[in-house]
N, C-alpha and C positions, 0 to 999 in steps of 0.2 A: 777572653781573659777572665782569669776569676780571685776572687781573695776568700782564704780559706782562715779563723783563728782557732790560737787554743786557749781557752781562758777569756774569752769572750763570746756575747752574740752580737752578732750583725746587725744593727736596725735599719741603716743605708748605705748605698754604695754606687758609688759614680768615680766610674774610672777607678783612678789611685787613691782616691777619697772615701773613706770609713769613717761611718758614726757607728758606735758601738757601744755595749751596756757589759760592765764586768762580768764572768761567771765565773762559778767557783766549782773544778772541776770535779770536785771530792763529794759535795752533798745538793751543786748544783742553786745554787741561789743566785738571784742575779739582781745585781746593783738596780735602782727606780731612775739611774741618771744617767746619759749617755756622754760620750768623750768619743772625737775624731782624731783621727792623725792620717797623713798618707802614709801610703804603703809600698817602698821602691818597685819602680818595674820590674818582675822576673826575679827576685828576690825577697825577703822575710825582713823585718824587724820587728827586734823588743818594744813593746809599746810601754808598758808602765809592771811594777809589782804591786801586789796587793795581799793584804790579811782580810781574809773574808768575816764580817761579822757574827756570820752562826757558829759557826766551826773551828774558827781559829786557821782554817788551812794558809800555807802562803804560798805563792804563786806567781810566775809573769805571765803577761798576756804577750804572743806571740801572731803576728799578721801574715799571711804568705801570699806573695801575689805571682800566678803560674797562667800559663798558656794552656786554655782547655782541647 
């Protein structure tokens, strides 16, 4: 299994459990703080939106958890 996001990076992953750090998909910055949520089996969730600092961009982070 694997979890795949948009709008964020990975820092760890066990199981349905993600620690993650914002990214901004438009100039690519990425938050100094990280934030976890599970991720339903075989399915995706919204995890949070965000206005990125540099850029102004807005965005949701999106988690995807699939069978490799």
């Amino acid at each position: 299994m694997a979890i795949e996001m948009t709008g964020g990076k990975i820092v760890n992953e066990r199981g349905t459990v993600v620690t993650f750090r914002q990214r901004c998909e438009s100039c690519g910055f990425v938050h100094d703080w990280n934030k976890t949520t599970i991720v339903p089996a075989y399915g995706s969730r919204k995890v949070r939106a965000f206005t990125c600092p540099e850029c102004g961009n807005y965005q949701e982070v999106e988690a995807f958890h699939f069978k490799k």
